[in-house]
N, CA, C and O atoms as a Tripos MOL2 file, in Angstrom:
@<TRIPOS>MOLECULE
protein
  260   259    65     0     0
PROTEIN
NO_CHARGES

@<TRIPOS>ATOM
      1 N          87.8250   70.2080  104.7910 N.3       1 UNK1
      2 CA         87.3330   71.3610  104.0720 C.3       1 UNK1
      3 C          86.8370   72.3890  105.0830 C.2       1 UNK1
      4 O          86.3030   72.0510  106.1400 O.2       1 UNK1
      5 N          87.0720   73.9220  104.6460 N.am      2 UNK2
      6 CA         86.6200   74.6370  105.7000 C.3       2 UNK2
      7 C          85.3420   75.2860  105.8290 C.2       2 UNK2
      8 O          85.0830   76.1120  104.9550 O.2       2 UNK2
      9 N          84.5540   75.1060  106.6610 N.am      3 UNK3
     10 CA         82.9930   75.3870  106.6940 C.3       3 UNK3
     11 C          82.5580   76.7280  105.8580 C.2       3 UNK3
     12 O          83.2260   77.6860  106.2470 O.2       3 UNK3
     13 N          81.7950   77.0130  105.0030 N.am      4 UNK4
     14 CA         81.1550   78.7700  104.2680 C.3       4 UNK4
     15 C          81.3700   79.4720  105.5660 C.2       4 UNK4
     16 O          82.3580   80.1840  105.3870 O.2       4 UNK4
     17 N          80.8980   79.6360  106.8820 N.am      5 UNK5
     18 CA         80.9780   80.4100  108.0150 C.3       5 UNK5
     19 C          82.2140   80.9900  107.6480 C.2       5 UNK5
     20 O          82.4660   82.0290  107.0380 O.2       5 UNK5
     21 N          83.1250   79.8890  108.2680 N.am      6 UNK6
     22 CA         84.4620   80.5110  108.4670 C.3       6 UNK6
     23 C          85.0420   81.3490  107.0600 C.2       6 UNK6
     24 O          85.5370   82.4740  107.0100 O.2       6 UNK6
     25 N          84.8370   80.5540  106.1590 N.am      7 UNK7
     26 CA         85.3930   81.4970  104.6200 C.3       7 UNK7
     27 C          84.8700   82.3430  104.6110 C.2       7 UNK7
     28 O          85.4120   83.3400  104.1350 O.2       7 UNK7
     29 N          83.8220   82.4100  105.0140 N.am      8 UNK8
     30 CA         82.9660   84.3180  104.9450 C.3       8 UNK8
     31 C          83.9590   85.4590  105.9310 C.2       8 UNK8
     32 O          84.4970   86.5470  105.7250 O.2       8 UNK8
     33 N          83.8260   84.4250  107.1870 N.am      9 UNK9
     34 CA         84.9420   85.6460  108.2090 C.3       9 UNK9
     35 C          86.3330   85.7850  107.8140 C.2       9 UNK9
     36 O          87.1390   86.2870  108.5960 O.2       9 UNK9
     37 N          86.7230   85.3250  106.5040 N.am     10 UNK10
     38 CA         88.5510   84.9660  107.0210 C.3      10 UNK10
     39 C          88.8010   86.1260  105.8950 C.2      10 UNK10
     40 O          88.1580   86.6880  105.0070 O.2      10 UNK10
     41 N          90.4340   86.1580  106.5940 N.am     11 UNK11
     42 CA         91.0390   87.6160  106.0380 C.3      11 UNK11
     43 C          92.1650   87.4090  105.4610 C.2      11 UNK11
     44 O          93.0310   86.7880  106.0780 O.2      11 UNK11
     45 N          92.4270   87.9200  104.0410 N.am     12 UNK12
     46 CA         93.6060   87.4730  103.3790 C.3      12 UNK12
     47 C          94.7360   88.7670  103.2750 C.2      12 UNK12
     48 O          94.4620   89.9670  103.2920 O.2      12 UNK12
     49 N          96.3270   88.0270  103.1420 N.am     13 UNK13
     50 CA         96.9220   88.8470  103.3300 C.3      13 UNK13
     51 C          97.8470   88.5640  102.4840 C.2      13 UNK13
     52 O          98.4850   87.5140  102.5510 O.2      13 UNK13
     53 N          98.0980   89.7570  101.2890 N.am     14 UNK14
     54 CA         99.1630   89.8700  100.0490 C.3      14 UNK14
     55 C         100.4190   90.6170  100.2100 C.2      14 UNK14
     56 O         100.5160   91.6010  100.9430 O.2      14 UNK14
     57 N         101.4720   90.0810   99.4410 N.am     15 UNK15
     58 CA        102.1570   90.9860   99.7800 C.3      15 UNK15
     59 C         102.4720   91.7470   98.0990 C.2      15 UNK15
     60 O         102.0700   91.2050   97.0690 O.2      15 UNK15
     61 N         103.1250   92.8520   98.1080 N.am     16 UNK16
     62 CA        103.6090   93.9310   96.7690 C.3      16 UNK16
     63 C         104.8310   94.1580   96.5270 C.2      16 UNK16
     64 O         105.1130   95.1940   97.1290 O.2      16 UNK16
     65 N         105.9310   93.6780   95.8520 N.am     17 UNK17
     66 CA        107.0020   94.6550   95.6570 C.3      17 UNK17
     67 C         106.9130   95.4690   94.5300 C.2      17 UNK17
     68 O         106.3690   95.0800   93.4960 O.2      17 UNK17
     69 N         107.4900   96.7540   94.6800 N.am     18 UNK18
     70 CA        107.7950   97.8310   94.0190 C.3      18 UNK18
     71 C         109.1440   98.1840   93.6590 C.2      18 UNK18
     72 O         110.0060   98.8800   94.1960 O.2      18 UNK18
     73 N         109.0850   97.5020   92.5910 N.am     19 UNK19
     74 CA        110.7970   97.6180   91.8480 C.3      19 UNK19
     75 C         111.2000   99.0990   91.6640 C.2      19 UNK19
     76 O         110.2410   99.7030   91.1830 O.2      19 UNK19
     77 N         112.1000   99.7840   91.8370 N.am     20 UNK20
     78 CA        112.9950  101.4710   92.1130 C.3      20 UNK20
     79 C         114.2050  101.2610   91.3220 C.2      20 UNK20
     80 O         115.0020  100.3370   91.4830 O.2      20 UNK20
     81 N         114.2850  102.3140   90.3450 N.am     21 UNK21
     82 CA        115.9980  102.0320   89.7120 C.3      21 UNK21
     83 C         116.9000  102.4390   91.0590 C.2      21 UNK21
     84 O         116.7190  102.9370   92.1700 O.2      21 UNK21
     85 N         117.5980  102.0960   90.5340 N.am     22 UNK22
     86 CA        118.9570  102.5990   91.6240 C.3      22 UNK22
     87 C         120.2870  103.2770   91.0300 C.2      22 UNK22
     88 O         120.2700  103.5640   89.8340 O.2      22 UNK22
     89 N         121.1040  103.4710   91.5670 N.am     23 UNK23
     90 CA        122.0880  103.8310   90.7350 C.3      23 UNK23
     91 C         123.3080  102.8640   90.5240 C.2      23 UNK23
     92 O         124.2970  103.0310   89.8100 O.2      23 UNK23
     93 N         122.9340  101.6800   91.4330 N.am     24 UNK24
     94 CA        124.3400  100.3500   91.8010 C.3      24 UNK24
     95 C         124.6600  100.3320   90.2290 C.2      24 UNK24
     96 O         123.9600  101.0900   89.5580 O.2      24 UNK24
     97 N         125.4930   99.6700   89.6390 N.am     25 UNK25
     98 CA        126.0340   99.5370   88.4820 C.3      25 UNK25
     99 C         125.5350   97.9000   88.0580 C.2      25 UNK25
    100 O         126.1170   97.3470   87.1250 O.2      25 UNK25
    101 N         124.3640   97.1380   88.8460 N.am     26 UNK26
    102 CA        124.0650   96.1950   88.9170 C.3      26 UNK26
    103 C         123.6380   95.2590   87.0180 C.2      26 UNK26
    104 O         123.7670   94.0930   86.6460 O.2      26 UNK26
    105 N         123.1270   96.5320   86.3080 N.am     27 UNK27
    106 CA        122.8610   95.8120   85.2640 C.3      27 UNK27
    107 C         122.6950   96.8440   83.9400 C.2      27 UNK27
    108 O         122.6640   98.0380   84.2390 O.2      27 UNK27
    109 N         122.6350   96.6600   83.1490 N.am     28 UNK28
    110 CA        122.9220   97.8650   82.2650 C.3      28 UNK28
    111 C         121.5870   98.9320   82.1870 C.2      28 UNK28
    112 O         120.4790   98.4350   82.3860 O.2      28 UNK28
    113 N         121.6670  100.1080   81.9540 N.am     29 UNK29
    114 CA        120.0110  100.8980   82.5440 C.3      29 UNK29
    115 C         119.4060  100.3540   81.8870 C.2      29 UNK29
    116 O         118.5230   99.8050   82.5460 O.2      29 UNK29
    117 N         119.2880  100.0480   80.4220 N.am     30 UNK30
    118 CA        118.4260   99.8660   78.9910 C.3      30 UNK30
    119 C         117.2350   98.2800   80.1390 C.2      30 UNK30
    120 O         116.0140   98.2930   80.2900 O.2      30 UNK30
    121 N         118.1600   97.2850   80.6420 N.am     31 UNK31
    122 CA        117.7680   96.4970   81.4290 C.3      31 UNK31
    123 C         116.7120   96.6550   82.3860 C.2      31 UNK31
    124 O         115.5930   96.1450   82.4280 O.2      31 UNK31
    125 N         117.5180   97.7790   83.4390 N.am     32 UNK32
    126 CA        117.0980   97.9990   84.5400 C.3      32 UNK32
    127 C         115.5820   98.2960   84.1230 C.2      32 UNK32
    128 O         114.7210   97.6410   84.7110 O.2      32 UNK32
    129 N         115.0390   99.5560   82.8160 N.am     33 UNK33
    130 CA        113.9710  100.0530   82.5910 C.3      33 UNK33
    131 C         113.4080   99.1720   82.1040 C.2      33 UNK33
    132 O         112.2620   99.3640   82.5090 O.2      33 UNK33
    133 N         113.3690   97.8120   81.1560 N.am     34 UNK34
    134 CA        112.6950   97.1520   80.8220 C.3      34 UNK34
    135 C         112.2710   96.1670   82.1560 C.2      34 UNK34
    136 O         111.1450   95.6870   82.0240 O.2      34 UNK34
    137 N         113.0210   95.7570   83.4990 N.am     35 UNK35
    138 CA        112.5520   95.1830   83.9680 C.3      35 UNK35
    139 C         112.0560   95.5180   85.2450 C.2      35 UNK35
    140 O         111.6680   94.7890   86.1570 O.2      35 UNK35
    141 N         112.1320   96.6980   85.1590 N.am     36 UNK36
    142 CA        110.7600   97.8490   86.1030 C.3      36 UNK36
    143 C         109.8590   97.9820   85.2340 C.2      36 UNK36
    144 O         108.8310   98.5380   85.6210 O.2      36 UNK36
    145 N         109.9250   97.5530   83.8700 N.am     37 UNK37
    146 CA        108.5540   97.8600   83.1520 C.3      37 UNK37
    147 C         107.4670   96.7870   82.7690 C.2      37 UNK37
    148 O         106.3690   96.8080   82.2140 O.2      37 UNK37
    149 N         108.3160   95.8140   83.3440 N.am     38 UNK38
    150 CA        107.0150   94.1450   82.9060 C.3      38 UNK38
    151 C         107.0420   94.2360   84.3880 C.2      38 UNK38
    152 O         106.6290   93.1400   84.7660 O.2      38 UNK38
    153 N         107.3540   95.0800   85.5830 N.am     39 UNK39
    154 CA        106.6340   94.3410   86.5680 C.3      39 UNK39
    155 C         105.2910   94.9040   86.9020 C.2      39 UNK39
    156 O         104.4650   94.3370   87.6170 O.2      39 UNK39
    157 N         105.1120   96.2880   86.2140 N.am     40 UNK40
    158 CA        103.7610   97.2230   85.9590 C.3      40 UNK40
    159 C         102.8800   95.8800   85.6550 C.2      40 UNK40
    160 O         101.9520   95.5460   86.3920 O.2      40 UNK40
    161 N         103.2370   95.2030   84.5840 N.am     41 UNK41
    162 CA        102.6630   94.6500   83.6190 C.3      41 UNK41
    163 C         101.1150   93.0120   84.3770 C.2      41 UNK41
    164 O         100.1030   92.4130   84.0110 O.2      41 UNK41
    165 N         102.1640   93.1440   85.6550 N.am     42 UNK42
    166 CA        101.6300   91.6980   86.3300 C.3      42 UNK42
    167 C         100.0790   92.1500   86.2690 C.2      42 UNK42
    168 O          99.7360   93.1530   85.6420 O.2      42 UNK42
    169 N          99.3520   91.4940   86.8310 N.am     43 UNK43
    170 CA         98.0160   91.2040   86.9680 C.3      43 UNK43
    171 C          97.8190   91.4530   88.5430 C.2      43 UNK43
    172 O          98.8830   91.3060   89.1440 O.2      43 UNK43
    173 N          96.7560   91.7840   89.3490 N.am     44 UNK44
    174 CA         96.7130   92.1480   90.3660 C.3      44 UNK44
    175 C          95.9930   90.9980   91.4130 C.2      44 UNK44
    176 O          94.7810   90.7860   91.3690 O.2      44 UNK44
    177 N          96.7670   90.3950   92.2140 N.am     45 UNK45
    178 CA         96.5010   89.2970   93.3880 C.3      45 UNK45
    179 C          95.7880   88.8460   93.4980 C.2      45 UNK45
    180 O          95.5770   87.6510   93.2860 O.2      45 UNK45
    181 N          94.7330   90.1250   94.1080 N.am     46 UNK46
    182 CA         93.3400   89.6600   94.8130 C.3      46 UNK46
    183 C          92.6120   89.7850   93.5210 C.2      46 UNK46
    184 O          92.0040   88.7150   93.5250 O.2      46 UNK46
    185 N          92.2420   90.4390   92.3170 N.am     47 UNK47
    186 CA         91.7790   90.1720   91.3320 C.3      47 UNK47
    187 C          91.6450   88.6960   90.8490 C.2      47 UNK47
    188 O          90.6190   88.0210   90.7550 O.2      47 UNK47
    189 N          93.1540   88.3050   90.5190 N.am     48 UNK48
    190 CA         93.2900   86.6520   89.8940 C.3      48 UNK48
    191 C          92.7150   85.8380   90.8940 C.2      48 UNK48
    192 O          91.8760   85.0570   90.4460 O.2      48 UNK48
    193 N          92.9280   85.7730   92.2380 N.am     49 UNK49
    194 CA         92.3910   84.6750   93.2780 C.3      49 UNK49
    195 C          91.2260   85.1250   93.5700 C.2      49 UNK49
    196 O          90.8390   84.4170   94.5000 O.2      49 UNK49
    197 N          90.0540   86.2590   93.2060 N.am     50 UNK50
    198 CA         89.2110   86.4030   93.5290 C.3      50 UNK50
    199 C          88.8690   86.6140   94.9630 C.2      50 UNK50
    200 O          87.7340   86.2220   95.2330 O.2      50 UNK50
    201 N          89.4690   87.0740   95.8570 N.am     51 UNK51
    202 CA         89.6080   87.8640   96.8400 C.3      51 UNK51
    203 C          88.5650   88.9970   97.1490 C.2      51 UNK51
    204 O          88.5940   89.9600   96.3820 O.2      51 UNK51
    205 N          87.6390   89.0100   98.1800 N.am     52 UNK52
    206 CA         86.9150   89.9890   98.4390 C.3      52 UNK52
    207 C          88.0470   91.4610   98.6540 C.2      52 UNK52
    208 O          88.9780   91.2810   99.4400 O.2      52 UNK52
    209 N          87.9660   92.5570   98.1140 N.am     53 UNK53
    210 CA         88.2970   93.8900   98.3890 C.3      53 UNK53
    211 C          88.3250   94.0300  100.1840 C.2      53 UNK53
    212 O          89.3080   94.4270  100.8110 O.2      53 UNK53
    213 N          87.0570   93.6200  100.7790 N.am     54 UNK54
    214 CA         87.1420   94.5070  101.9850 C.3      54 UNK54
    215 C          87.6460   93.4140  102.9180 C.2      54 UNK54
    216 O          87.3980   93.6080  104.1080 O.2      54 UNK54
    217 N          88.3260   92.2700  102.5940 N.am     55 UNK55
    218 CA         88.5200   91.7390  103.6480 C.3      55 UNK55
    219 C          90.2620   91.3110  103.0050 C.2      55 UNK55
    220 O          90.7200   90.2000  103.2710 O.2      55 UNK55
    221 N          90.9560   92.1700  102.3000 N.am     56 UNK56
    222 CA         92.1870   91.4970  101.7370 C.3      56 UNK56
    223 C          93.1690   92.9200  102.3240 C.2      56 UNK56
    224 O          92.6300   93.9360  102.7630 O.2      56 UNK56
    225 N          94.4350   92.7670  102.2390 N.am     57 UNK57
    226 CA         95.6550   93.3050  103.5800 C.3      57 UNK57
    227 C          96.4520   93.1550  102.6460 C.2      57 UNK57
    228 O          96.8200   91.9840  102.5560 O.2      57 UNK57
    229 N          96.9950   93.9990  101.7160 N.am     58 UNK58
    230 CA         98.1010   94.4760  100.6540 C.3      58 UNK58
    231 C          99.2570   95.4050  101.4520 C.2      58 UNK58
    232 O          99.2910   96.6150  101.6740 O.2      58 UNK58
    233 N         100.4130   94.0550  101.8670 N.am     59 UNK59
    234 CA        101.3230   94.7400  102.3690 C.3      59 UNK59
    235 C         102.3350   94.9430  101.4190 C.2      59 UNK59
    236 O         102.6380   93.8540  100.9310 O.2      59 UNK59
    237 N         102.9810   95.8580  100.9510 N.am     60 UNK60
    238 CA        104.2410   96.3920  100.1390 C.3      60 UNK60
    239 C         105.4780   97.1150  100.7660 C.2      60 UNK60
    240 O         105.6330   97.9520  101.6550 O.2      60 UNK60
    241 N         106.2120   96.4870   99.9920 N.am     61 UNK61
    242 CA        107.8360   96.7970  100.0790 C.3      61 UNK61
    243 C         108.4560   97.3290   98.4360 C.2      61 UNK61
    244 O         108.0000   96.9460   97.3590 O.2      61 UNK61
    245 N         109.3510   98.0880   98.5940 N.am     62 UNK62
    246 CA        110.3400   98.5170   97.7480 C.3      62 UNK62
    247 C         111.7160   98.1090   97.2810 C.2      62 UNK62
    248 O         112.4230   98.7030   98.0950 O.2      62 UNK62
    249 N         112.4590   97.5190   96.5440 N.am     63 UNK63
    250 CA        113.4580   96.8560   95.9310 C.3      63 UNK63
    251 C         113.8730   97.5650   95.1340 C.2      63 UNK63
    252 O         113.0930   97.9070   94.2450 O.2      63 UNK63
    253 N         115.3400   98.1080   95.1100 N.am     64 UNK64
    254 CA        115.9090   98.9320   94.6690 C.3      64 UNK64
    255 C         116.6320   97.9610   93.3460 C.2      64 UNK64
    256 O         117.1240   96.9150   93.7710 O.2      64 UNK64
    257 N         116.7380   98.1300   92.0890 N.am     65 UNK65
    258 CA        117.0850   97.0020   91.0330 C.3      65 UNK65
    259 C         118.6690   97.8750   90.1880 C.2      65 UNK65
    260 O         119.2710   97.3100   89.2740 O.2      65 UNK65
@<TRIPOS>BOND
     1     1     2 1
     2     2     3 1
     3     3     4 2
     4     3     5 am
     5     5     6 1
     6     6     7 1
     7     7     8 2
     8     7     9 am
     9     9    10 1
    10    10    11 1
    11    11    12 2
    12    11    13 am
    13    13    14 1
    14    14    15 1
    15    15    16 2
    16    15    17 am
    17    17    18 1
    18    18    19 1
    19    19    20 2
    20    19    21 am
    21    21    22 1
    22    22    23 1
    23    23    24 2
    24    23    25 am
    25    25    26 1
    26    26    27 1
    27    27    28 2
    28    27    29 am
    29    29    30 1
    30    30    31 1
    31    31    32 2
    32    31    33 am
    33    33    34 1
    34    34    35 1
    35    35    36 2
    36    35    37 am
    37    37    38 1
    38    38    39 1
    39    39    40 2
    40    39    41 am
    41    41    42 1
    42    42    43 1
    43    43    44 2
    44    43    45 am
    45    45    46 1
    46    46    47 1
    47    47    48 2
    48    47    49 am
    49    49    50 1
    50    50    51 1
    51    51    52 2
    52    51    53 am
    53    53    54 1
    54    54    55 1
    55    55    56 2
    56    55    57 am
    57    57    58 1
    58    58    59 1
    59    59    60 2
    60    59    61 am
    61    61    62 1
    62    62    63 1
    63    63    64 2
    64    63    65 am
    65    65    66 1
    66    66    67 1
    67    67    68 2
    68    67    69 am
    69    69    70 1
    70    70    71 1
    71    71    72 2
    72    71    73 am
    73    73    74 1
    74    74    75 1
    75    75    76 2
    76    75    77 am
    77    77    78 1
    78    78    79 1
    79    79    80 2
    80    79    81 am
    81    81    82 1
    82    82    83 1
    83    83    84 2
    84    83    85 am
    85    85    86 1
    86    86    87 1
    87    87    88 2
    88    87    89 am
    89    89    90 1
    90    90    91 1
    91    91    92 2
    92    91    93 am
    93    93    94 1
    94    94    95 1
    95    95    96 2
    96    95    97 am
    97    97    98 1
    98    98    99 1
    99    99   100 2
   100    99   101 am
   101   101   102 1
   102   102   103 1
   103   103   104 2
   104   103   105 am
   105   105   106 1
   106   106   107 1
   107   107   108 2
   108   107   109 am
   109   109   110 1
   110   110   111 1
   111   111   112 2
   112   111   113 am
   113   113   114 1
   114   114   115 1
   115   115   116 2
   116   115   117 am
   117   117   118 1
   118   118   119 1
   119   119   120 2
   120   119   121 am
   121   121   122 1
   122   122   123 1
   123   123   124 2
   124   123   125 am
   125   125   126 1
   126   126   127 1
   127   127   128 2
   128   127   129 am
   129   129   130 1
   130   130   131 1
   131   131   132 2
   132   131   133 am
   133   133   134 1
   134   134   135 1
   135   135   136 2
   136   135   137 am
   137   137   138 1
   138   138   139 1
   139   139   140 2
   140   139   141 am
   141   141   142 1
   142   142   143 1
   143   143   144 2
   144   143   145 am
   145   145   146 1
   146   146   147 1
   147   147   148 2
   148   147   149 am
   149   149   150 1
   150   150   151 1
   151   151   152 2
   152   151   153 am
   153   153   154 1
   154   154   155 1
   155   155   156 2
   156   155   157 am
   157   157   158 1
   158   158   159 1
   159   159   160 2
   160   159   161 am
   161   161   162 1
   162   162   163 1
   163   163   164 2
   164   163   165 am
   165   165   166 1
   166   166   167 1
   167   167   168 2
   168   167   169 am
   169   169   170 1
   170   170   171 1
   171   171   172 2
   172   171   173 am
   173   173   174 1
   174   174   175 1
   175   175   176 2
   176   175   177 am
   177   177   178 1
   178   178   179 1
   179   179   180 2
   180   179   181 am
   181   181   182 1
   182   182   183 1
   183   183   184 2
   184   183   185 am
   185   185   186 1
   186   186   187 1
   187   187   188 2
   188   187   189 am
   189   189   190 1
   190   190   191 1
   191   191   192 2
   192   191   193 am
   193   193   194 1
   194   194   195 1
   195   195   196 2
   196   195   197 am
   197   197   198 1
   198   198   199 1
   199   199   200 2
   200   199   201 am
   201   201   202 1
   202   202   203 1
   203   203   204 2
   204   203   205 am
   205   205   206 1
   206   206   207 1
   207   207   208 2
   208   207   209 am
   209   209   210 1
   210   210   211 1
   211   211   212 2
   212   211   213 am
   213   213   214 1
   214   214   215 1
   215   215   216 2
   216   215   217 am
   217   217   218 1
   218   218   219 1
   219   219   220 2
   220   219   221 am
   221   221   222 1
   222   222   223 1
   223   223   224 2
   224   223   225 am
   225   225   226 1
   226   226   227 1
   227   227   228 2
   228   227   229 am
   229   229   230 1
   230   230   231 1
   231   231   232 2
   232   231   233 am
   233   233   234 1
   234   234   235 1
   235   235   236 2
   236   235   237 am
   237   237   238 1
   238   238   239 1
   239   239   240 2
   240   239   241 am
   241   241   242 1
   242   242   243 1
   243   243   244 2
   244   243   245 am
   245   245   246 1
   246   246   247 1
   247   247   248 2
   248   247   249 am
   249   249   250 1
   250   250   251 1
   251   251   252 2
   252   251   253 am
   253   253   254 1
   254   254   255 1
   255   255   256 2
   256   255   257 am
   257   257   258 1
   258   258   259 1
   259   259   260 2
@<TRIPOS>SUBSTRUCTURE
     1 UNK1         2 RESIDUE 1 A UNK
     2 UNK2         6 RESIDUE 1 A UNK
     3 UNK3        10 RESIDUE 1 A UNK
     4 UNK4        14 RESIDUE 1 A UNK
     5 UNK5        18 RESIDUE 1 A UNK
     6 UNK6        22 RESIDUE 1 A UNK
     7 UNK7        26 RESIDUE 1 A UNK
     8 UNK8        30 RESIDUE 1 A UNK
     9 UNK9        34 RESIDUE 1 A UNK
    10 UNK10       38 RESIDUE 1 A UNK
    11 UNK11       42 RESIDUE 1 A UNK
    12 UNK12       46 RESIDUE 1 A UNK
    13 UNK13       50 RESIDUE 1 A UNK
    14 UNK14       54 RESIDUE 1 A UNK
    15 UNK15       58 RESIDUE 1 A UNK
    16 UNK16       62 RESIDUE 1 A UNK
    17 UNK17       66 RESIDUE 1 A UNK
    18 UNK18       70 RESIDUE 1 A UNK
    19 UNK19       74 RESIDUE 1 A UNK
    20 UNK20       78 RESIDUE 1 A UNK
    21 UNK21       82 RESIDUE 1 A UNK
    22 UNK22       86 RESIDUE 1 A UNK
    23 UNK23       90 RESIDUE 1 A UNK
    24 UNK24       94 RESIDUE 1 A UNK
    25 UNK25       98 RESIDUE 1 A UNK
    26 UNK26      102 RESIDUE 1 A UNK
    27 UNK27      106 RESIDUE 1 A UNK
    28 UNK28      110 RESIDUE 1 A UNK
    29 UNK29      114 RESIDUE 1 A UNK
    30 UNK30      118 RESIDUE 1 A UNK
    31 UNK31      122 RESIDUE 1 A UNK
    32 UNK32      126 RESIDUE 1 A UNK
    33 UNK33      130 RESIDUE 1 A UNK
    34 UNK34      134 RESIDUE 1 A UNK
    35 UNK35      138 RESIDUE 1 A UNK
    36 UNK36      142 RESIDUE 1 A UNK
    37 UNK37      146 RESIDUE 1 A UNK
    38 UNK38      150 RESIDUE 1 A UNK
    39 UNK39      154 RESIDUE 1 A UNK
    40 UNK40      158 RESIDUE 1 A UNK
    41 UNK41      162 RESIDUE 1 A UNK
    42 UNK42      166 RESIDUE 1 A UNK
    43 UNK43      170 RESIDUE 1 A UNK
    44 UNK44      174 RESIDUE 1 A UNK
    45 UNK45      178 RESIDUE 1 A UNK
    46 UNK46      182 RESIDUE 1 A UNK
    47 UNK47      186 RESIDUE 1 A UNK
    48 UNK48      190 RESIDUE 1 A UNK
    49 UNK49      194 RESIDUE 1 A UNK
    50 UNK50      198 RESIDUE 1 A UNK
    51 UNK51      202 RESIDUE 1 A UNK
    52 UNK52      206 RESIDUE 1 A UNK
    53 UNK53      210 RESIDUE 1 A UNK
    54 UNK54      214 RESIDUE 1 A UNK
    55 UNK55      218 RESIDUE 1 A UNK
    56 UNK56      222 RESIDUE 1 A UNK
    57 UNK57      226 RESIDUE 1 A UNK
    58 UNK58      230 RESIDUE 1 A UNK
    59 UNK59      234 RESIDUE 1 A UNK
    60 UNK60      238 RESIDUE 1 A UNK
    61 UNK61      242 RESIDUE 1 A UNK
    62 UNK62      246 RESIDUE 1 A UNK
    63 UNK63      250 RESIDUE 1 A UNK
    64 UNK64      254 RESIDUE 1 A UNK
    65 UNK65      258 RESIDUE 1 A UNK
């Protein structure tokens, strides 16, 4: 188990994707918009795991769908 010390100093690191329509012919649009629209929908990382704000590292990327 890891000592309170150390859990006080330690730094967490999330990552984000950000779903983007595209224009590929990948799936029909009606699709594409519903499933750029439940990913709004998720719940936010450090919220659910209870994550201090000033010590959490939200790295994001973009995915073109």
């Amino acid at each position: 188990m890891i000592s309170a010390p150390a859990r006080s100093n330690a730094s967490y690191f999330l990552s984000k994707i950000e779903l983007k329509k595209g224009d590929a012919a990948t799936m029909a649009a009606w699709r594409k918009r519903l499933f750029i629209a439940t990913s709004f929908v998720t719940s936010d990382a450090a919220d659910y795991f209870g994550l201090p704000r000033e010590r959490t590292v939200i790295m994001g990327s973009q995915v073109e769908v």
